[in-house]
SEBABA-208625 format. One record per residue: residue in three letters; z, x, y of N, C-alpha, C, CB in turn. Coordinates in steps of 0.05 Angstrom, whole numbers, plus 5000, padded with zeros to 4 digits. Glycine has a CB too. Layout:
// residues N
type;n.w;n.u;n.v;ca.w;ca.u;ca.v;c.w;c.u;c.v;cb.w;cb.u;cb.v
ala;Z;X;Y;Z;X;Y;Z;X;Y;Z;X;Y .
...
This chain:
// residues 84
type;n.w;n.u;n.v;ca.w;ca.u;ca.v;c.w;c.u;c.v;cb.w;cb.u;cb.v
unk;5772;6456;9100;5776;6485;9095;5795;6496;9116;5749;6501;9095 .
unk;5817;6499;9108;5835;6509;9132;5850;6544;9129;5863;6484;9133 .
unk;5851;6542;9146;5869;6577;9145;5889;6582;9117;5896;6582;9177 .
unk;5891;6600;9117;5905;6605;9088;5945;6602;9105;5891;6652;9070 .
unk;5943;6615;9124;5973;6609;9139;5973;6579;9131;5975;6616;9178 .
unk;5961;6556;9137;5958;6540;9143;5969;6511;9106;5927;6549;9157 .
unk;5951;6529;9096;5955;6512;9067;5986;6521;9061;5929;6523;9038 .
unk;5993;6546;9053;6020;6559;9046;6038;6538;9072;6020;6601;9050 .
unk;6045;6530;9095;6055;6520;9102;6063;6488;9094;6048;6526;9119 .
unk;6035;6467;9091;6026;6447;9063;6048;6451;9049;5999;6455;9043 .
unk;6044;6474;9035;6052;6476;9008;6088;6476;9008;6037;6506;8996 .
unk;6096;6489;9034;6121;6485;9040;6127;6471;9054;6131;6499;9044 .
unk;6111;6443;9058;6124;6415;9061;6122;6399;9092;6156;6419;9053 .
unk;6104;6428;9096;6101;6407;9124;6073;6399;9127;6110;6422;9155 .
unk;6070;6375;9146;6046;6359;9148;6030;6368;9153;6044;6343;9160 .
unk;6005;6362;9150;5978;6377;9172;5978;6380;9203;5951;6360;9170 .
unk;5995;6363;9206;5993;6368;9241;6019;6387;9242;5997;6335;9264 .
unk;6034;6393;9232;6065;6400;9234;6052;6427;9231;6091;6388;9209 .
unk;6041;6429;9208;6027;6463;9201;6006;6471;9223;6007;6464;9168 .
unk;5988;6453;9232;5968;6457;9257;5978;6465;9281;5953;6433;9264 .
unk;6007;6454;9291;6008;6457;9307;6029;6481;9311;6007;6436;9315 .
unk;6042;6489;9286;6062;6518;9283;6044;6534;9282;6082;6525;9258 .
unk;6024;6538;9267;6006;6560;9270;5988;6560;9298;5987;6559;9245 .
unk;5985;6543;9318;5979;6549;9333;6002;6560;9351;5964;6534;9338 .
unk;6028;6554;9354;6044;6567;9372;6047;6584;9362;6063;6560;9381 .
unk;6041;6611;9339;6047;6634;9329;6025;6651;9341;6049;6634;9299 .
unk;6009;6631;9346;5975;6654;9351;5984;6651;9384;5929;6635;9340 .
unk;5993;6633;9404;6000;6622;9435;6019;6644;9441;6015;6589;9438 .
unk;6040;6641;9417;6075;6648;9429;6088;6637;9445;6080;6670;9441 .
unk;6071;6621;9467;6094;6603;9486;6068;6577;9498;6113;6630;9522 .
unk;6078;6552;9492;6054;6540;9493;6058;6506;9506;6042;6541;9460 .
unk;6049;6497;9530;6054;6466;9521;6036;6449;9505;6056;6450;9545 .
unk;6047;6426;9499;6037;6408;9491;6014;6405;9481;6039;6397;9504 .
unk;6001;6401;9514;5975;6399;9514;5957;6421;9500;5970;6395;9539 .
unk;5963;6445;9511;5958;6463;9499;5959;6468;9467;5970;6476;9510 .
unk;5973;6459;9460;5977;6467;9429;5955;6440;9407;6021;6464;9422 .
unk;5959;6428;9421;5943;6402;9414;5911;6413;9420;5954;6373;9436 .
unk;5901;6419;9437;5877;6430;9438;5863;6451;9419;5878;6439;9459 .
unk;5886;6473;9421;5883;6503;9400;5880;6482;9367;5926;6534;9402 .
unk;5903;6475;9368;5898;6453;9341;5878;6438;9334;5913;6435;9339 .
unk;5871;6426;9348;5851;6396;9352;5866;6377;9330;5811;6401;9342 .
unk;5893;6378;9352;5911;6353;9343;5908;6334;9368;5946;6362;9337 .
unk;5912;6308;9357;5895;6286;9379;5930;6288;9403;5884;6239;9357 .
unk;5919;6285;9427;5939;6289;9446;5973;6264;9443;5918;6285;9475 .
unk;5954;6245;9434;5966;6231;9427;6001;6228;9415;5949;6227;9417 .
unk;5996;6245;9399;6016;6253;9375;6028;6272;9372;6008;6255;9355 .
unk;6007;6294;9395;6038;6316;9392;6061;6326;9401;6036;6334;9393 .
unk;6069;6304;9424;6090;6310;9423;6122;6301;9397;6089;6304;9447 .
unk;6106;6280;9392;6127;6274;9368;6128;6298;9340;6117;6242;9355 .
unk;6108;6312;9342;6087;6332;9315;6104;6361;9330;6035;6332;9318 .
unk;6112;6359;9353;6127;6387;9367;6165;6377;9364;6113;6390;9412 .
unk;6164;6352;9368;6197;6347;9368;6205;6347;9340;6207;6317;9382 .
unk;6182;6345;9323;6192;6351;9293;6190;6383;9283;6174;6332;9271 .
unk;6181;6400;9301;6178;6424;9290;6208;6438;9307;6143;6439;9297 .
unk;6212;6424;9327;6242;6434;9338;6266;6419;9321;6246;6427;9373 .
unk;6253;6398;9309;6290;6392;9292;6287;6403;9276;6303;6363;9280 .
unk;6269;6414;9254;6274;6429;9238;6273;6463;9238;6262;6420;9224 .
unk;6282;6471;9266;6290;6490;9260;6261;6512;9272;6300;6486;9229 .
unk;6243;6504;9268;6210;6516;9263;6199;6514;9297;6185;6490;9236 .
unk;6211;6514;9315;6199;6516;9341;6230;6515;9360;6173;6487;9348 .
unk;6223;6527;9377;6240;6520;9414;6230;6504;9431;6242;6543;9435 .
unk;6247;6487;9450;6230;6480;9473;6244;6491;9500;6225;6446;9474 .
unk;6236;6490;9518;6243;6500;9545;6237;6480;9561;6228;6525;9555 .
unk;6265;6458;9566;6251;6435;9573;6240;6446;9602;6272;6407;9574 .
unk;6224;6421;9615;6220;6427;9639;6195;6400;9646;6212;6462;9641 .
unk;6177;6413;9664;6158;6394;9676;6134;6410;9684;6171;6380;9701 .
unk;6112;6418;9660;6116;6412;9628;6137;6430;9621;6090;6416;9608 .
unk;6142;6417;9596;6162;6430;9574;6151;6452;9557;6171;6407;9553 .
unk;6151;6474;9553;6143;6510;9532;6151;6500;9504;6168;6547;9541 .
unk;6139;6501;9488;6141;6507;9461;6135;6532;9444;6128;6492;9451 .
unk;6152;6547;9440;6151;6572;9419;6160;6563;9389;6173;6599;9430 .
unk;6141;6582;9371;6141;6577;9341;6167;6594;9341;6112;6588;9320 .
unk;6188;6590;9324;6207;6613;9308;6192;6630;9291;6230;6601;9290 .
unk;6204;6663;9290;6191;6684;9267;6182;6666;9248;6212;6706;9253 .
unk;6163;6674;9247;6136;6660;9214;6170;6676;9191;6078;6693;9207 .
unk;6181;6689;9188;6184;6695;9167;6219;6678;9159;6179;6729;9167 .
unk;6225;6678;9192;6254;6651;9188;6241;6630;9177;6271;6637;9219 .
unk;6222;6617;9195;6209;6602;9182;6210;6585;9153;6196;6614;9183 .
unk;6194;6609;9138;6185;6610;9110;6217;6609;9100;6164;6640;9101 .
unk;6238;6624;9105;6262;6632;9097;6272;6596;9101;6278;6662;9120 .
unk;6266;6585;9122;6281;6556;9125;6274;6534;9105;6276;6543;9153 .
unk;6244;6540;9109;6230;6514;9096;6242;6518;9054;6182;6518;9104 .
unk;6246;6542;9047;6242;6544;9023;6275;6534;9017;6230;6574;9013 .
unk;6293;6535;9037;6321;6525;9030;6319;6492;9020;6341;6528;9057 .
């Protein structure tokens, strides 16, 4: 049973972790890794590859560094990207 943000994202093509972990940087706004993986309960394992795919497509920033910030892009660019 997941958030309704959550399925509509699904539905526009991104994975469960891809959607887990955008909707948690929308609720964060500026987030690492670790962090976002926790809010999610995405296994630590994996997210950074589940974050480098939400920045090639367009759907997150990073701020590299030591750790590195992850921000979601406007939910509504977003939606505007994924449906192209």
């Amino acid at each position: 049973n997941q958030p309704p943000e959550t399925t509509a994202l699904l539905n526009l093509g991104l994975n469960s972790y891809e959607a887990g972990a955008y909707v948690a940087l929308t609720r964060r706004g500026r987030a690492t890794g670790a962090e976002v993986a926790r809010i999610a309960g995405l296994p630590r394992q994996r997210i950074y590859d589940v974050l480098d795919g939400l920045v090639g497509r367009g759907l997150a920033t990073v701020e590299p560094g030591r750790p590195a910030y992850y921000s979601a892009v406007d939910p509504d660019h977003a939606v505007t990207m994924l449906l192209d």
